[in-house]
N, C-alpha and C positions, 0 to 999 in steps of 0.2 A: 694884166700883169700882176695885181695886188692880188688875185685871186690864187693864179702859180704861184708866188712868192710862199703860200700855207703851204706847198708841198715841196721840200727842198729837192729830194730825188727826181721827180718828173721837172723842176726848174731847171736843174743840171742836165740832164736827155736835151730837151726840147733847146736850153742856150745854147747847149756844146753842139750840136746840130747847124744851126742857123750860125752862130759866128763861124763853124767851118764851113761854109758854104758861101761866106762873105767872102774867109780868105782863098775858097779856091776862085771866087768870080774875079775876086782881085786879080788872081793871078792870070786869069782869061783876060781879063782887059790890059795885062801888061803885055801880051802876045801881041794883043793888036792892035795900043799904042804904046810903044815902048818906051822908056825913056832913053832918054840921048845925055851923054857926060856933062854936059854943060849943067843939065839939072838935077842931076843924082844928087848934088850936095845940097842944093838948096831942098830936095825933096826930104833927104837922112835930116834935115832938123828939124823937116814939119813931120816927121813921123816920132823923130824921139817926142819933141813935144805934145804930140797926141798921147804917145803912152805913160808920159810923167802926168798928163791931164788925167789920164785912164786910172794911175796909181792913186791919185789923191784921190779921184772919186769914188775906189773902193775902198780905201783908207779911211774914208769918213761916214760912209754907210758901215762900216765896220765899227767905228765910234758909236754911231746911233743905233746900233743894235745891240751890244754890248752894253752900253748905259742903260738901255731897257731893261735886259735883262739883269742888271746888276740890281734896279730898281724892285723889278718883281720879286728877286730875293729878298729883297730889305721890307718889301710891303708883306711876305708869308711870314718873318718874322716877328712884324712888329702887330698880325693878325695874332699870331701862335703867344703874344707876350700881352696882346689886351683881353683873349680868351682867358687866360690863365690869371691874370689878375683880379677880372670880375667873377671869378668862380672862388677865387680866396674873398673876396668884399659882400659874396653874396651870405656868407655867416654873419654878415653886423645885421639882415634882416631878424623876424623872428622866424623862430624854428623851423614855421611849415613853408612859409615861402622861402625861404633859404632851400631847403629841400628841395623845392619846388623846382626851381630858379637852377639850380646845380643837376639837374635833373634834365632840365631844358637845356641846360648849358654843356652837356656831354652827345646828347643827340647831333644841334647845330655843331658840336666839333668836328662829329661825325660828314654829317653835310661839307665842310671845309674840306675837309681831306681828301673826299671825292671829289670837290671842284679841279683839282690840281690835279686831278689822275685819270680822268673822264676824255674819252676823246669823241665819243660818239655825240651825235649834235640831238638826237633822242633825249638822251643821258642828261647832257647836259642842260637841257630846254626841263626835264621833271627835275635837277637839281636845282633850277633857277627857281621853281616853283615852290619845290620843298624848303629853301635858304628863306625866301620871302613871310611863307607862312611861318615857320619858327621863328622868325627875327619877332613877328606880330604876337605870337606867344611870347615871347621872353619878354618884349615891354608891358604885354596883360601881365605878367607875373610881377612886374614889378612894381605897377603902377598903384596897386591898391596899399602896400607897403609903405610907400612913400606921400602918398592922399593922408594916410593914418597919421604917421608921425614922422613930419616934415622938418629931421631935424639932420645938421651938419653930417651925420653921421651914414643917415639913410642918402642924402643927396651926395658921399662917396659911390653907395652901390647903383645910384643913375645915372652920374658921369661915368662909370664903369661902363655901363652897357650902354651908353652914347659913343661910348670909344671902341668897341666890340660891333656896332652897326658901322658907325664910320669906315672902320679898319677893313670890312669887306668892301665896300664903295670902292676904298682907295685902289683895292686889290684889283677889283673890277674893270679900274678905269685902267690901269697899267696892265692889263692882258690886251684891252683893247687898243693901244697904244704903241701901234708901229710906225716902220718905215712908210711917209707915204709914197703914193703911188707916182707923183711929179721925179722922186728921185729915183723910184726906180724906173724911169722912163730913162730918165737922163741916162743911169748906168747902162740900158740898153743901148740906146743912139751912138752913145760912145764906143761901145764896145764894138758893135756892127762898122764905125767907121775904123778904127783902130785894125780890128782884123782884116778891112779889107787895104786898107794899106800895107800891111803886113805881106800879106800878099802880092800884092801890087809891087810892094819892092824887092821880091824874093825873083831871084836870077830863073832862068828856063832849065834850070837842071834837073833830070828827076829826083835826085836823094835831097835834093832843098825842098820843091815842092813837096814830097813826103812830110817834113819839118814841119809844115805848115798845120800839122793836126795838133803840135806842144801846144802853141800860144792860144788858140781857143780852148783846151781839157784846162789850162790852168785860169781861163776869165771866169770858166762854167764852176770848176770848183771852188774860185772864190767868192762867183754871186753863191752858188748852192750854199756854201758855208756861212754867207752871212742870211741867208734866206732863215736856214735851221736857228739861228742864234734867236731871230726877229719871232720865229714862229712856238710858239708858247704851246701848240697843242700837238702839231702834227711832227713836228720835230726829233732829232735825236736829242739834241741838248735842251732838255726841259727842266723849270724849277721843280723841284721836288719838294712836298710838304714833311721836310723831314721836321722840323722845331714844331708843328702841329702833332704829328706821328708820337714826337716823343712828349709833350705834351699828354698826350690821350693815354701814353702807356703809366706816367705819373699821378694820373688822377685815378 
């Protein structure tokens, strides 16, 4: 499930499928055990109940995907604002490593930008490669600067690029940082039991059982929509490196 979860259009197919198939078995099993008046009303409140249980639980996988992504936007900024700060700190070196250092520091921008826009797992397996070995240059470049002359001024431009290593970390860690797979378990269970209730309480008419395809197209579009949110790469709704982007165009 954590696996379908990356690709929000085949979650949506493959849900909206299988929960209408719930609610048509439901509705087979009400043919042949039907219910009798005495328990219609105690059933109509274990069914609303089911689906105010059903609303809260996409309501809250909606919160958790949502704060993620609100997160990853705050981590490409605050990526986009410790590049750009160690690229101004890198003038308090001297000349050539300053050069140097700001030199290095336009390439890994470069690398950054691609992280965020890269969906192929190729792509992104030689940007992980390319990220790690510039990060290894940028502390070579700065290390003999600050060996030399260890003084307040120089240990500005190595907090700098402590904060420029870190800031990809964070970044890092918050792509990988989804919904887990326990709840989207639960969101399935639920929903499979819910539809076939649904069914199960829908009368033997044909224009009602037809009905029966609404309430599954709208679970499948709501898991599909928080799937997209959760999903950072394969997604329609993805961070975009714009505050890097523009960054790159100011330097």
């Amino acid at each position: 499930m954590s696996e379908l979860a990356s690709y929000p259009i085949a979650l949506f197919v493959f849900s909206f499928v299988v929960l209408l198939a719930a609610a048509w078995v439901g509705a087979f099993t009400r043919r042949r055990f039907p219910l009798d008046e005495d328990t219609r009303s105690d059933y109509s409140m274990l069914l609303g109940a089911g689906l105010t249980l059903m609303a809260l639980i996409i309501g809250f996988s909606f919160s958790m995907a949502s704060s993620r992504y609100d997160q990853r936007k705050n981590l490409e900024e605050a990526e986009a604002n410790a590049i750009g700060t160690e690229y101004t700190r890198a003038t308090l070196l001297p000349a050539s490593d300053a050069a140097k250092v700001q030199a290095l520091m336009k390439s890994y921008l470069d690398l950054r930008i691609r992280y965020y826009t890269e969906t192929d797992g190729a792509e992104r397996r030689d940007n992980a490669t390319g990220t790690a070995k510039a990060q290894g240059e940028l502390w070579a470049a700065i290390l003999p600067a600050a060996a030399a002359a260890p003084t307040p001024v120089t240990a500005l431009a190595v907090a700098g690029m402590n904060d420029v290593l870190n800031a990809q970390s964070y970044t890092q860690a918050a792509f990988r940082n989804r919904i887990p797979l326990s709840a989207w378990n639960l969101i399935g269970v639920i929903a499979l039991c819910c539809n076939f209730m649904v069914g199960y309480g829908v009368k033997g008419r044909t224009t009602a059982r037809r009905l029966l395809v609404v309430f599954p197209f709208f679970i499948a579009i709501a898991m599909a929509f928080i799937a997209d949110i959760d999903s950072p790469r394969r997604g329609i709704i993805k961070v975009q490196p714009q505050n890097l982007m523009s960054l790159k165009e100011s330097l």
